[in-house]
C-alpha positions as CSV (number, residue, x, y, z in Angstrom):
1,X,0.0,0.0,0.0
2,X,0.9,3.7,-0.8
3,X,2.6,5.5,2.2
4,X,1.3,9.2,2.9
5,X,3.6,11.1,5.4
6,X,1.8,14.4,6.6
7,X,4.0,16.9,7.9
8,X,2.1,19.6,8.9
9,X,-2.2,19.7,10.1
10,X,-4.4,19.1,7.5
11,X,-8.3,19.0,8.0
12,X,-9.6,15.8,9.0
13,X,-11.6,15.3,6.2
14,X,-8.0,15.5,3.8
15,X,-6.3,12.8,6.2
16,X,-9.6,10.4,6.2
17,X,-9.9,11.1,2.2
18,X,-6.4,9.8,2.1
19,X,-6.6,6.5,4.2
20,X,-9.1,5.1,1.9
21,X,-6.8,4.8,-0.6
22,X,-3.2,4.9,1.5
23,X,-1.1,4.5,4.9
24,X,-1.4,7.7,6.4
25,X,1.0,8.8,8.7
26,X,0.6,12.1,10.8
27,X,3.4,13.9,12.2
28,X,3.5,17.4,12.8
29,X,6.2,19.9,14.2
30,X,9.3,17.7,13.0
31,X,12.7,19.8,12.8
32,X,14.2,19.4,9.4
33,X,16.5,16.7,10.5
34,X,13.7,14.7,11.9
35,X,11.4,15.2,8.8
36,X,14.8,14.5,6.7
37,X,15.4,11.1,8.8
38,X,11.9,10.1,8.5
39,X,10.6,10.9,4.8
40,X,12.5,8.2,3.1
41,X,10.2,5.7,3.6
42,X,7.0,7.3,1.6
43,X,5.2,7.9,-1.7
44,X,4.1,11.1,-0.6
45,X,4.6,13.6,1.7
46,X,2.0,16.7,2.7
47,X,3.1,20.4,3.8
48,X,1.4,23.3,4.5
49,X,3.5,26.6,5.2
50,X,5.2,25.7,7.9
51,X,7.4,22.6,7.5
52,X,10.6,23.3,5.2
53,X,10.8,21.2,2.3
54,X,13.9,22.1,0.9
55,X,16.6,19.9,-1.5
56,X,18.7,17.6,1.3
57,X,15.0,16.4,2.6
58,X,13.9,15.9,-1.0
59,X,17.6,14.1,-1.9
60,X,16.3,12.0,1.5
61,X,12.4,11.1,-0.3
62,X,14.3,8.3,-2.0
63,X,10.6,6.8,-2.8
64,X,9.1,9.8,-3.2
65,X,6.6,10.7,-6.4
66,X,4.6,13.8,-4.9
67,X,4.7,16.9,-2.5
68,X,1.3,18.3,-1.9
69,X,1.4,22.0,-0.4
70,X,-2.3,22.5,1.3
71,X,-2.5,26.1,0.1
72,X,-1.1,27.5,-2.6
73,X,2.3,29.3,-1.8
74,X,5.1,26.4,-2.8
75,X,7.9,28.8,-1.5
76,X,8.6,26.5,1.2
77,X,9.4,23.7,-1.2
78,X,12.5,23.5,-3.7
79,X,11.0,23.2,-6.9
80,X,13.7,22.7,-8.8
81,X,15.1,19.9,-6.8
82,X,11.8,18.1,-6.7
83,X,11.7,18.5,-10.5
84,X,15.4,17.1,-11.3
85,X,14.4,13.6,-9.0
86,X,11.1,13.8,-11.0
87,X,8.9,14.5,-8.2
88,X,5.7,16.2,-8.8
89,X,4.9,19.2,-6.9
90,X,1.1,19.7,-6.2
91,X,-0.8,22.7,-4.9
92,X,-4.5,23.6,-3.9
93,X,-4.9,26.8,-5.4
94,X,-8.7,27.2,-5.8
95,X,-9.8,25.9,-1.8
96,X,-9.9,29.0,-0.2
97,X,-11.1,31.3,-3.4
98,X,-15.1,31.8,-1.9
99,X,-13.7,32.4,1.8
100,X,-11.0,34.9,0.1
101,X,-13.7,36.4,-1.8
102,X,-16.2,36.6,1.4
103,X,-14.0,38.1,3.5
104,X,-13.4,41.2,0.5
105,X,-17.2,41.5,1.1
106,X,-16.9,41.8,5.0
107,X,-14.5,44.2,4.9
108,X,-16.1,46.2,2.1
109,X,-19.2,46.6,4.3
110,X,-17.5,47.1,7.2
111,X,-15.8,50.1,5.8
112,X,-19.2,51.3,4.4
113,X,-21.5,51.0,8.2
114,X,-18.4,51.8,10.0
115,X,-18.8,48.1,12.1
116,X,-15.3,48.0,13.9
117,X,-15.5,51.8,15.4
118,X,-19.1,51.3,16.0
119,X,-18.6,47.6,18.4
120,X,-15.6,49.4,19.9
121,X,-17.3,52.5,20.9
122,X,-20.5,50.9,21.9
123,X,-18.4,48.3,24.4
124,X,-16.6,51.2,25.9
125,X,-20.0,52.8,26.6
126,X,-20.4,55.3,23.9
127,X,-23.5,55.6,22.3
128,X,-22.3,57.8,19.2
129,X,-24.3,57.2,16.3
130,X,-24.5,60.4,14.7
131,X,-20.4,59.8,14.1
132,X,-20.8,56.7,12.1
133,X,-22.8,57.1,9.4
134,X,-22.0,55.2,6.8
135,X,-23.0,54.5,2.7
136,X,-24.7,52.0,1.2
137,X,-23.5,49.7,-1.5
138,X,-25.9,49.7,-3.8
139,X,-25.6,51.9,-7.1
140,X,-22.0,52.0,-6.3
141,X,-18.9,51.3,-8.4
142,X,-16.6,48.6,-7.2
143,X,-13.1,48.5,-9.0
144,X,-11.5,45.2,-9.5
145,X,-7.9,45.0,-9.9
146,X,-7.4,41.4,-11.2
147,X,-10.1,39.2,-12.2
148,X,-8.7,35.7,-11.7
149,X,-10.5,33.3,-9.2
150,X,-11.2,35.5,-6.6
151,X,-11.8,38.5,-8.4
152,X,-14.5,36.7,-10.1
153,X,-16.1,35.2,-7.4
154,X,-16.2,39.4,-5.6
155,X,-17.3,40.4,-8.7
156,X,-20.6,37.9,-9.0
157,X,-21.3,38.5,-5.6
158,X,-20.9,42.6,-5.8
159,X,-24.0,42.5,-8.1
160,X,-25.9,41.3,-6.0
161,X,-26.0,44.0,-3.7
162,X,-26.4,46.0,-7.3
163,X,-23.0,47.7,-7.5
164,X,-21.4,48.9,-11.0
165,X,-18.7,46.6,-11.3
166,X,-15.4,47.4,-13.3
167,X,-12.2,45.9,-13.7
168,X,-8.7,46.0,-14.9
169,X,-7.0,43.3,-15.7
170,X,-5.1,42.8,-19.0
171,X,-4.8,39.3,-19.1
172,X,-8.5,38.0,-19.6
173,X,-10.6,38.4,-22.9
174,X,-13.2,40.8,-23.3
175,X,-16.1,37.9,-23.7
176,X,-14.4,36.4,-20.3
177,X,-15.9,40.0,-18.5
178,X,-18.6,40.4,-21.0
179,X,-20.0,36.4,-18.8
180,X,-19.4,38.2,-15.7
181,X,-21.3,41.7,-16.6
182,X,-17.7,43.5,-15.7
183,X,-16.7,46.2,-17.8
184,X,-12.9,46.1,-18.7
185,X,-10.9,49.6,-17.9
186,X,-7.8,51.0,-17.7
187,X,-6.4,51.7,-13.7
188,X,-6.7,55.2,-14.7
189,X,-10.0,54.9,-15.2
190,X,-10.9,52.4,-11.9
191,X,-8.8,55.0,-10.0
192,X,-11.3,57.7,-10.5
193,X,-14.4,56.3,-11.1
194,X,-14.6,53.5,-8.6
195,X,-15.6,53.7,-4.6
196,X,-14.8,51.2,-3.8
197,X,-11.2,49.5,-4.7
198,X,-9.8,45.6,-4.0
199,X,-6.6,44.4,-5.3
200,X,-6.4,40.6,-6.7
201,X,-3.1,40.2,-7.9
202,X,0.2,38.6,-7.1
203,X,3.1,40.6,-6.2
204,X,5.5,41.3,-8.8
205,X,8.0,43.9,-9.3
206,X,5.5,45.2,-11.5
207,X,2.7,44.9,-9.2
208,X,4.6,46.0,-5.7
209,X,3.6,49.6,-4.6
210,X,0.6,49.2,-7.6
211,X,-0.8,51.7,-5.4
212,X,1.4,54.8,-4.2
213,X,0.7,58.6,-3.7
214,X,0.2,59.2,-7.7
215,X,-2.7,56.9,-7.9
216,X,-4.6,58.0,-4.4
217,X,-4.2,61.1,-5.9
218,X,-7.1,60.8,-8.4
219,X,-9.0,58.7,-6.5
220,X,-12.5,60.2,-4.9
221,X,-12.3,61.4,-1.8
222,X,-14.9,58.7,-0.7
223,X,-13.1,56.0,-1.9
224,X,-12.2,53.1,-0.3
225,X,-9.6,50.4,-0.9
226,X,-9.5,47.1,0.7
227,X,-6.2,44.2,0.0
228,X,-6.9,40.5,1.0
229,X,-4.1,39.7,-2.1
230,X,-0.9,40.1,-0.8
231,X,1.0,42.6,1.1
232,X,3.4,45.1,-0.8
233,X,0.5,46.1,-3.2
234,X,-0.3,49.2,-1.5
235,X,2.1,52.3,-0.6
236,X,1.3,51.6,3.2
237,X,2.6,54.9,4.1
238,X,1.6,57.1,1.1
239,X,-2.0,55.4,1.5
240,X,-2.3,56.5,5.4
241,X,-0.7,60.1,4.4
242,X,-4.2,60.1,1.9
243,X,-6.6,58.9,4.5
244,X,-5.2,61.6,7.5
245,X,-5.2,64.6,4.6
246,X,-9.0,63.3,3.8
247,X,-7.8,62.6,0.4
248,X,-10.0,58.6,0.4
249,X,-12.1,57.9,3.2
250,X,-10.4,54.7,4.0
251,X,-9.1,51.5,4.2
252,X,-9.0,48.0,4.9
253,X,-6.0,45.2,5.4
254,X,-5.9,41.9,5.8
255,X,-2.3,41.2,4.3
256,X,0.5,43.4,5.0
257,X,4.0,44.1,3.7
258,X,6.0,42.2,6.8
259,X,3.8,39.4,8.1
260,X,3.0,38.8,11.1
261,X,2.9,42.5,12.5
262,X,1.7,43.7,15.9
263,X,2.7,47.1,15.6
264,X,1.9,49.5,12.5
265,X,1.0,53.0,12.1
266,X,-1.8,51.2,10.2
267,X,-2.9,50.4,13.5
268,X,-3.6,54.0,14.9
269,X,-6.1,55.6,12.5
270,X,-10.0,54.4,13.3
271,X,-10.3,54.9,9.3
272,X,-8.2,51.6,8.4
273,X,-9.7,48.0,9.3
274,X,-6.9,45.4,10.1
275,X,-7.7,41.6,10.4
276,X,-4.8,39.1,10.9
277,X,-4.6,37.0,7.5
278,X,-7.8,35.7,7.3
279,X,-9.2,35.6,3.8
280,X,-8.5,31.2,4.1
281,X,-9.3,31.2,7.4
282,X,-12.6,30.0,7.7
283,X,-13.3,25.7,8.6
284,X,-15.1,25.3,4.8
285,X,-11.8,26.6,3.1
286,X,-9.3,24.4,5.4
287,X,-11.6,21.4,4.7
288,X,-11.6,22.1,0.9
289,X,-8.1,22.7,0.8
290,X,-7.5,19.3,2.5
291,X,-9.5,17.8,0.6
292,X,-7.7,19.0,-3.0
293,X,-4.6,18.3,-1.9
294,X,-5.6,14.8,-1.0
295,X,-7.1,14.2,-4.1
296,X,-4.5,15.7,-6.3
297,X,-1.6,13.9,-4.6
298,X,-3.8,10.4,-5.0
299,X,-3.9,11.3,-9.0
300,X,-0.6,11.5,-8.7
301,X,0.2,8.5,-7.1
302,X,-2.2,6.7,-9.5
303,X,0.0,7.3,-12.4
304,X,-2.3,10.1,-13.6
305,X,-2.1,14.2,-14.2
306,X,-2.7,16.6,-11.9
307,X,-4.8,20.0,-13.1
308,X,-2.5,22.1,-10.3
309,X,0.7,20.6,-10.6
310,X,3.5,22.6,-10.1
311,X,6.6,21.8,-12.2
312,X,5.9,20.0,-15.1
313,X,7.0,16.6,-16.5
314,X,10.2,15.9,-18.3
315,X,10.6,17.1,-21.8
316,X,12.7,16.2,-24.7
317,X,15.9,17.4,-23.9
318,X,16.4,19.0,-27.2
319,X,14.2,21.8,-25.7
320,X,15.9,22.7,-22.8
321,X,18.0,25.5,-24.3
322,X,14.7,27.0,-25.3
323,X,12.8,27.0,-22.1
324,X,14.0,30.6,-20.9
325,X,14.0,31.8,-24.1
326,X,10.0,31.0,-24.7
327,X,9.6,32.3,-21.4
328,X,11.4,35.4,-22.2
329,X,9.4,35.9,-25.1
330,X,6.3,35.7,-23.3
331,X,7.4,38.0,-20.7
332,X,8.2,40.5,-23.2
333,X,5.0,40.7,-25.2
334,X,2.7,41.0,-21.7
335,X,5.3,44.1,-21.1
336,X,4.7,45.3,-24.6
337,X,1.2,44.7,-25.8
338,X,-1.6,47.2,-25.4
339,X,-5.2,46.9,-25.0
340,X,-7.2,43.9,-23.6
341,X,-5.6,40.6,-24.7
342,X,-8.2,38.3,-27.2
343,X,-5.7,35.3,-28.5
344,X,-2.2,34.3,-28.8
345,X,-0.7,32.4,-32.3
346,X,2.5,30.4,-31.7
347,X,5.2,29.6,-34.6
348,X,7.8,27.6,-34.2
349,X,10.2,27.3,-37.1
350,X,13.2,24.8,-37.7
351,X,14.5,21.6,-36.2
352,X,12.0,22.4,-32.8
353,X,9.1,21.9,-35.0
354,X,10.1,18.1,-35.0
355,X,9.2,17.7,-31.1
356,X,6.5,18.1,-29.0
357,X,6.3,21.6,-28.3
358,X,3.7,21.5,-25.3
359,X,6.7,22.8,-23.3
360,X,7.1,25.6,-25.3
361,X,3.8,26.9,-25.0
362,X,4.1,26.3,-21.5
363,X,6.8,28.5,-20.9
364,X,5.6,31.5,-23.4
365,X,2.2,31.2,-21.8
366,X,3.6,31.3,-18.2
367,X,6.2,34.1,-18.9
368,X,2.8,36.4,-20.4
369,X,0.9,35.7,-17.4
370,X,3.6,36.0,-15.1
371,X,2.5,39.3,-13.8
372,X,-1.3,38.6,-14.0
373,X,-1.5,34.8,-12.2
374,X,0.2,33.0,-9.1
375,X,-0.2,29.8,-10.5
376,X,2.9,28.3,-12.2
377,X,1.9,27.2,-15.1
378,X,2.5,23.6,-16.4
379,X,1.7,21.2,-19.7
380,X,-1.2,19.9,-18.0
381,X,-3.0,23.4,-16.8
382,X,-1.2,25.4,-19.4
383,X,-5.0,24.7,-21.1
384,X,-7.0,24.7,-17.9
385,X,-5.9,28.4,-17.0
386,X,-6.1,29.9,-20.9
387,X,-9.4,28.7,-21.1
388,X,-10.3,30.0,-17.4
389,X,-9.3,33.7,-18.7
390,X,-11.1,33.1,-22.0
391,X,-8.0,33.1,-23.6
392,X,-7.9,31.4,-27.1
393,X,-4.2,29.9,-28.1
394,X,-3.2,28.9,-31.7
395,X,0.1,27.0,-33.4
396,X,1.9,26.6,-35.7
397,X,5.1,24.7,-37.2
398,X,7.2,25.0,-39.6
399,X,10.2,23.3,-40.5
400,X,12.2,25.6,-42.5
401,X,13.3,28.6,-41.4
402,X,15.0,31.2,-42.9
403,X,18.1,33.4,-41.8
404,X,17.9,30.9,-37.8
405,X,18.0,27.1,-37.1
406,X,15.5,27.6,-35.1
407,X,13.2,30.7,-34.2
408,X,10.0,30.9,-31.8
409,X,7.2,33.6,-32.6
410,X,4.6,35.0,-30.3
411,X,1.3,37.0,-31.7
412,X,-0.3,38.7,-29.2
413,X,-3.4,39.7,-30.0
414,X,-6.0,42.7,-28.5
415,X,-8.5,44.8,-29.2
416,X,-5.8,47.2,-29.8
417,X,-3.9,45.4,-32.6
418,X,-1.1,42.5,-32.7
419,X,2.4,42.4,-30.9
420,X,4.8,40.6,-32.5
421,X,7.8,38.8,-30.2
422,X,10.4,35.9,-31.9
423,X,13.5,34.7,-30.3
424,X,16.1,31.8,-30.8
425,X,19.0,30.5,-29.0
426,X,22.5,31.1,-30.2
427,X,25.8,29.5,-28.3
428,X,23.3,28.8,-25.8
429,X,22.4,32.3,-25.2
430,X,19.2,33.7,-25.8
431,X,18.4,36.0,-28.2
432,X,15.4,38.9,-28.9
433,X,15.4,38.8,-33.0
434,X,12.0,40.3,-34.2
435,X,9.5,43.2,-32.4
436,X,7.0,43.8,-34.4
437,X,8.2,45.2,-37.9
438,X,11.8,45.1,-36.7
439,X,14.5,42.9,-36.6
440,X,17.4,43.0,-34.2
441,X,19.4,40.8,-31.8
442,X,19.6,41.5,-28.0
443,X,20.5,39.7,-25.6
444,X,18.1,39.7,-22.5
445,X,20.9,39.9,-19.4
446,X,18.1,40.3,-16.0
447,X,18.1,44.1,-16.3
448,X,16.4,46.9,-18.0
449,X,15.4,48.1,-21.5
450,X,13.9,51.1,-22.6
451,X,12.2,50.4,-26.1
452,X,11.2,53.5,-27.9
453,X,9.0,53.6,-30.9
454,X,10.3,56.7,-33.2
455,X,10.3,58.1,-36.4
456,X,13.9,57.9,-38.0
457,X,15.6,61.6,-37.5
458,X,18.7,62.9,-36.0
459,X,19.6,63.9,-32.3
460,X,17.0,61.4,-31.1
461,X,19.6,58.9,-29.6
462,X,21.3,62.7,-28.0
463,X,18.5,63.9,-26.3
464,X,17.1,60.8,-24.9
465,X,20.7,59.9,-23.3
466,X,21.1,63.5,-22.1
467,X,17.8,62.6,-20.1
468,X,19.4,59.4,-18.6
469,X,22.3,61.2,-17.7
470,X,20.6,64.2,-15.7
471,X,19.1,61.6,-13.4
472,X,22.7,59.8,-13.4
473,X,21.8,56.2,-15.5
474,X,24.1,54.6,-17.6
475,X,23.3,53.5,-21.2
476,X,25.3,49.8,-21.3
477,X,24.3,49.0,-24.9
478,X,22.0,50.3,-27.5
479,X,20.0,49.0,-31.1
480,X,18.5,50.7,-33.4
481,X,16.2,49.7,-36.2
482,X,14.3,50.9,-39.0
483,X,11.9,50.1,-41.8
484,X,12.8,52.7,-44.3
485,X,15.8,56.3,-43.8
486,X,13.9,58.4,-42.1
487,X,10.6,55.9,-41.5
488,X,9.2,54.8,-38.2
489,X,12.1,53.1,-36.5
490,X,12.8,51.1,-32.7
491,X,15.1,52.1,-30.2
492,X,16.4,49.8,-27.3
493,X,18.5,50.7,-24.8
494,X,19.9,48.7,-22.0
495,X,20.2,50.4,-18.8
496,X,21.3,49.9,-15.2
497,X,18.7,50.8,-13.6
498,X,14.8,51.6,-14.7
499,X,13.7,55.7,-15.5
500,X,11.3,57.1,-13.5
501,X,7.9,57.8,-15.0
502,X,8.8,61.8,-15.2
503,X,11.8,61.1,-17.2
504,X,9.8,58.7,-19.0
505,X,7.2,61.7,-19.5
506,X,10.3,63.9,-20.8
507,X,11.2,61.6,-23.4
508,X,7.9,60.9,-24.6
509,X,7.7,65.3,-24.9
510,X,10.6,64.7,-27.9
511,X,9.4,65.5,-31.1
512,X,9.1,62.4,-33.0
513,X,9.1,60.0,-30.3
514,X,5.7,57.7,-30.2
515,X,6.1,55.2,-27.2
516,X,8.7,54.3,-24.3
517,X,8.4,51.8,-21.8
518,X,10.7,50.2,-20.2
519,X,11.2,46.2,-19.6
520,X,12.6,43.9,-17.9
521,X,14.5,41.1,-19.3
C-alpha cells in the first residue's frame, strides 16, 4: 500500500480522504532533521506553510513521487530539486477562493457601516451614532484589480447588492468579463471612477507599490480600498498620508507588507480596518483545501495528471535550451502589448518543430501571465488556465526557417492590434530577434530596456541619453532599427537601472518619439 507522510495539520476530512486509498501517517512539528530522517520511507509527503521542504529532505524522499502543499504558496518547497528527481509538486490553489472572496465582502461593508468603530465604541459605553454614518453599497462602483479566481467570485457577488462593477485586468478576454457583466478599464479609469477598490493580484516587481501617492491622488475622496491579495501592493505609508489629509475615506488590510505585525502605524487611524490573514481562514476553506490536496496527490500516485501541478513533467531534452528563451518571449510581449488581450498564435520554425512543443507553449504562456496569475503554469493546466481567462491559443510549425535554425514567434493579440515577439537560442544564449516590424538581436541579461518607438531623425539617440544622464543612469548598450531612412524606427537601450515615469514623461515630450516603456528582461 501507498505511504502518505503528513507533515504539517491538514483537515480531518484530507487525512480520512487519504486512508481510503493509502497508509497515512501524521506527524506534525518535525525539525528538518527529523522530517529528513523520516521521509525516506514514503510515496508522498503533505506540507502546508510551515514545514521546510527544501533539496537535502527531497535528496532523502528516496521513494518519493509527490509533494502536496495544502494552500497555494510552494515557496517553502524547492522546486527545482523536486523536478530534477522527477517528483511532482502539487498545490490547492482554488480551496480557499469563496472564503478569500467573502472576506473582501466583509470588509467592504464594514468600511461602508463603520462596524469595527461602531462595536468598539458601543463596548466602551459610547453611544455615538450620529459619528458613524455610513454609505450603502448599492448603485456604487466597485473597482477590481485582477479578475482571476477570486476577483471573479467578488465580482458575482458585488451585483448582488447592485454595485457597478469594473475591472482592470489585462490578461482576460473581453467575452471572459462580457459572462461576468464587468466592464474592462484601464487603472486610470478604476482610480477615478470607482468607490470602492480591492486588489487581486500577485506581487511582482510590477505589481509592488501598484498603489502609491500618484494613484490615491485621483482617486474620490470617498473612496475606499480594501487588500486581501498580498501585502506590498499598497504604498502603506503614502495610503495613510491620503486617509489623514481626507484625500480617500479609508481603508481596509488583511495582508501586510511584513507578516506577522503587531505594531503598524496602520494600527492607529480608526479609518483603516486590520484583520490578521484571514481571507483562508474559515473551517469550509481548510476542509476544501485538504480535501484537493488529498485528491490531487492520490492522482498523482495513480499514475495520472494533476490539473495544479507545479513543475511540469520531463521534456525532450532538445528543448531545454529554449525553455528561458520561450519564457522570455512571453514576458516580453505582456510588457509590450496594449489593450485587452483576445488570442495568442505560436510559430515555431526549424529543427524544434520536429518535437513536441507543449513545453514551449508552456513556458511562453507562463512568462505572459507572469505578472497577472500565481499559479505556475505547467503542460497539464497550461489549457486549464487559458481557457479560465477566455484566452484562445493557436500554433503553428514550420520546418524551415530562414536566416535561424531555429526561431519561436509570439502574436499577441488585442483589441488594440497585434504584438509581435520571436526569439532563438545562439551559443546557448538567448536572443530577442523580431518586435513587431523590426529585426534586431539582444541579448536579455536580467536588467532593464527602454524600447522607444520613433520616427527615424537625428539627435533622437542625444536627447534621450542627455535625459538618462541628468538623473545619473548609464546606457550599457544600444540598437536601433528601422523600416525605411527616415521611417518609423525602434530604439532599445539597455540600462542599469529603470527611468522614473517623469523622465519617461520627458522623453515621450521629444518631437518624433511615439512610445517608451521600459522592460525587464
Amino acid at each position: 500500500m501507498m505511504k502518505v507522510l503528513v507533515a504539517d495539520s491538514i483537515a480531518k476530512e484530507g487525512v480520512e480522504f487519504l486512508r481510503q486509498y493509502a497508509e497515512v501517517t501524521v506527524k506534525t512539528g518535525l525539525t528538518p532533521e527529523e522530517l529528513k530522517n523520516e521521509v525516506g520511507d514514503y510515496d508522498a509527503l503533505i506540507v502546508r506553510s510551515k514545514a521546510q521542504v527544501p533539496a537535502d529532505i527531497i535528496e532523502s524522499g528516496k521513494k518519493l513521487k509527490v509533494i502536496g502543499r495544502a494552500g497555494v504558496g510552494t515557496d517553502n518547497i524547492d522546486i527545482d530539486a523536486a523536478t530534477r528527481k522527477g517528483i511532482v509538486v502539487v498545490n490547492a490553489p482554488a480551496g480557499n477562493t469563496v472564503s478569500a472572496a467573502e472576506h473582501t465582502i466583509a470588509l467592504m461593508l464594514a468600511l461602508a457601516r463603520n462596524i469595527p468603530q461602531a462595536n468598539s465604541q458601543l463596548k466602551s459605553g459610547k453611544w455615538q451614532k450620529e459619528q458613524l454614518v455610513g454609505t450603502e453599497l448599492r448603485n456604487k462602483t466597485l473597482g477590481i484589480i485582477g479578475i482571476g479566481n477570486v476577483g471573479s467570485e467578488i465580482a458575482k457577488r458585488a451585483q448582488a447588492f447592485e454595485m457597478r462593477v469594473i475591472a482592470h485586468d489585462p490578461f482576460v478576454s473581453t467575452d471572459y468579463a462580457r459572462h461576468l457583466k464587468v466592464a474592462l478599464v484601464s487603472l486610470d479609469q478604476l482610480f477615478r471612477e470607482a468607490d470602492f477598490i480591492t486588489l487581486h493580484v500577485p506581487l511582482t516587481q510590477a505589481t509592488k507599490k501598484l498603489i502609491g501617492a500618484k494613484e490615491l491622488a485621483k482617486m474620490k475622496p470617498t473612496a475606499r480600498i480594501i487588500n486581501c491579495a498580498r501585502g506590498g501592493l499598497i504604498d502603506e505609508k503614502a495610503l495613510l498620508s491620503a486617509i489623514k489629509q481626507g484625500k480617500i475615506a479609508g481603508a481596509a488590510f488583511d495582508v501586510f507588507s511584513q507578516e506577522p505585525v503587531t505594531d503598524s502605524p496602520l494600527f492607529k487611524e480608526d479609518r483603516i480596518i486590520v484583520t490578521p490573514h484571514l481571507g483562508a481562514s474559515t473551517i469550509e476553506a481548510q476542509t476544501k483545501v485538504a480535501k484537493d490536496i488529498a485528491e490531487q496527490v492520490l492522482t498523482v500516485l495513480q499514475g495520472q495528471f494533476s490539473k495544479y501541478a507545479i513543475n511540469a513533467p520531463r521534456i525532450s531534452p532538445e528543448l531545454i535550451p529554449f525553455i528561458d528563451a520561450a519564457s522570455t518571449i512571453g514576458s516580453l510581449g505582456s510588457q509590450l502589448m496594449e489593450g485587452q488581450i483576445s488570442s495568442l498564435h505560436i510559430k515555431y520554425c526549424g529543427e524544434v518543430s520536429n518535437y513536441d512543443c507543449d513545453p514551449l507553449k508552456t513556458a511562453i504562456v507562463s512568462g505572459l501571465l507572469q505578472q497577472a496569475s500565481e499559479e505556475r503554469i505547467n503542460l497539464v493546466n497550461v489549457g486549464f488556465i487559458a481557457a479560465q481567462r477566455g484566452l484562445k491559443i493557436t500554433e503553428e510549425k514550420e520546418t524551415a526557417c530562414q536566416n535561424y535554425s531555429n526561431l519561436l514567434t509570439l502574436a499577441v493579440n488585442t483589441n488594440v492590434g497585434t504584438t509581435t515577439i520571436s526569439g532563438t537560442v545562439r551559443d546557448s544564449l538567448n536572443h530577442i530577434v523580431q518586435v513587431n516590424d523590426f529585426w534586431m538581436d539582444i541579448m536579455p541579461t536580467g536588467g532593464y530596456f527602454l524600447f522607444c518607438n520613433h520616427l527615424d531623425q537625428p539627435g533622437l539617440v542625444g536627447a534621450i541619453g542627455g535625459i538618462a544622464g541628468k538623473v545619473a543612469i548609464n546606457i550599457s548598450s544600444m540598437h536601433l532599427s528601422r523600416l525605411k531612412l527616415r521611417g518609423q524606427a525602434l530604439m532599445i537601450l539597455a540600462l542599469d537601472e529603470p527611468l522614473a515615469e517623469e523622465q519617461l514623461q520627458e522623453i515621450l515630450a521629444i518631437s518624433g518619439i511615439y512610445t517608451a516603456k521600459i522592460v525587464k528582461l
